[in-house]
C-alpha positions in Angstrom: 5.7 -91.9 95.6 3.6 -93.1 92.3 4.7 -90.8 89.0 3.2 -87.8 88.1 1.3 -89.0 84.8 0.3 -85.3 83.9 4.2 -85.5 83.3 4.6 -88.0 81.0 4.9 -85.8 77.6 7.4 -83.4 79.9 9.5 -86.9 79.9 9.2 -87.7 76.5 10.6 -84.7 74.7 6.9 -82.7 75.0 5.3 -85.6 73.0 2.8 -88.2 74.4 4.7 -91.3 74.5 1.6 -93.6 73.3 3.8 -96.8 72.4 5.2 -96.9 76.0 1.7 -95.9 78.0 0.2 -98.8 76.4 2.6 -101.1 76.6 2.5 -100.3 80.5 -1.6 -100.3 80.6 -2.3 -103.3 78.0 0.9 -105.7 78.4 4.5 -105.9 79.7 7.0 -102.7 78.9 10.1 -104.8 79.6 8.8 -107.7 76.6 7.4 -105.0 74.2 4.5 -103.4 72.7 1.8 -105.8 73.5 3.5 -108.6 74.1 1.5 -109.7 76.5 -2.4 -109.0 77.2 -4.0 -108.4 81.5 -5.5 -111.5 81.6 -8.2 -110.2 83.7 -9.6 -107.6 80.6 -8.1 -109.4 77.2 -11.1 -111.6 76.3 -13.9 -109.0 77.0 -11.9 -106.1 75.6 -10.9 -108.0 72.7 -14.1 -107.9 70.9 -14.4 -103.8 70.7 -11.1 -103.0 68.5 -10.3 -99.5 67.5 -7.9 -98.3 65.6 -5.2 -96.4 66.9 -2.0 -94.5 65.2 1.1 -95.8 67.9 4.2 -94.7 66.2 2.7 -93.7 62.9 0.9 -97.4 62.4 -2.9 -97.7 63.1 -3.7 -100.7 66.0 -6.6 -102.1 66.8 -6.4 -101.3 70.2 -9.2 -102.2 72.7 -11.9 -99.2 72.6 -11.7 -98.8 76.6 -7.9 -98.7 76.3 -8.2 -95.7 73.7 -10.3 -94.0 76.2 -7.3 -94.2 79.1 -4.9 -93.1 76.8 -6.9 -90.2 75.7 -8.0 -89.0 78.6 -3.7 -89.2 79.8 -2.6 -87.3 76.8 -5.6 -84.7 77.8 -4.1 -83.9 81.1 -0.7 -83.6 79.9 1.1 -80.4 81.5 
């Protein structure tokens, strides 16, 4: 059965985990916060960077990407 991701603040001590979401979406959890970019999106995403506060540091973090995570902390139970 696939995880609940309205559940994932529940998981994290009530608090969006943004570090680990991205690091599952953008790259490889088990190498680090990304480590390592979906081949298939890197190159076109690359080019539209916005910055984003993961663990109290602003990223440039691909705009589309923002959106996902965005949208999964907005439906956060």
């Amino acid at each position: 059965m696939p995880p609940d991701l309205t559940l994932l603040a529940r998981g994290n001590d009530g608090m969006f985990p943004t570090a680990r979401s991205l690091s599952y979406i953008w790259g490889d959890p088990d190498q680090g916060h990304l480590a390592r970019v979906m081949p298939q999106f890197g190159g076109a995403m690359a080019d539209d960077l916005v910055p984003l506060e993961v663990d109290g540091v602003l990223t440039p973090t691909p705009r589309a990407l923002a959106a996902v995570l965005a949208y999964l902390e907005s439906i956060q139970r």
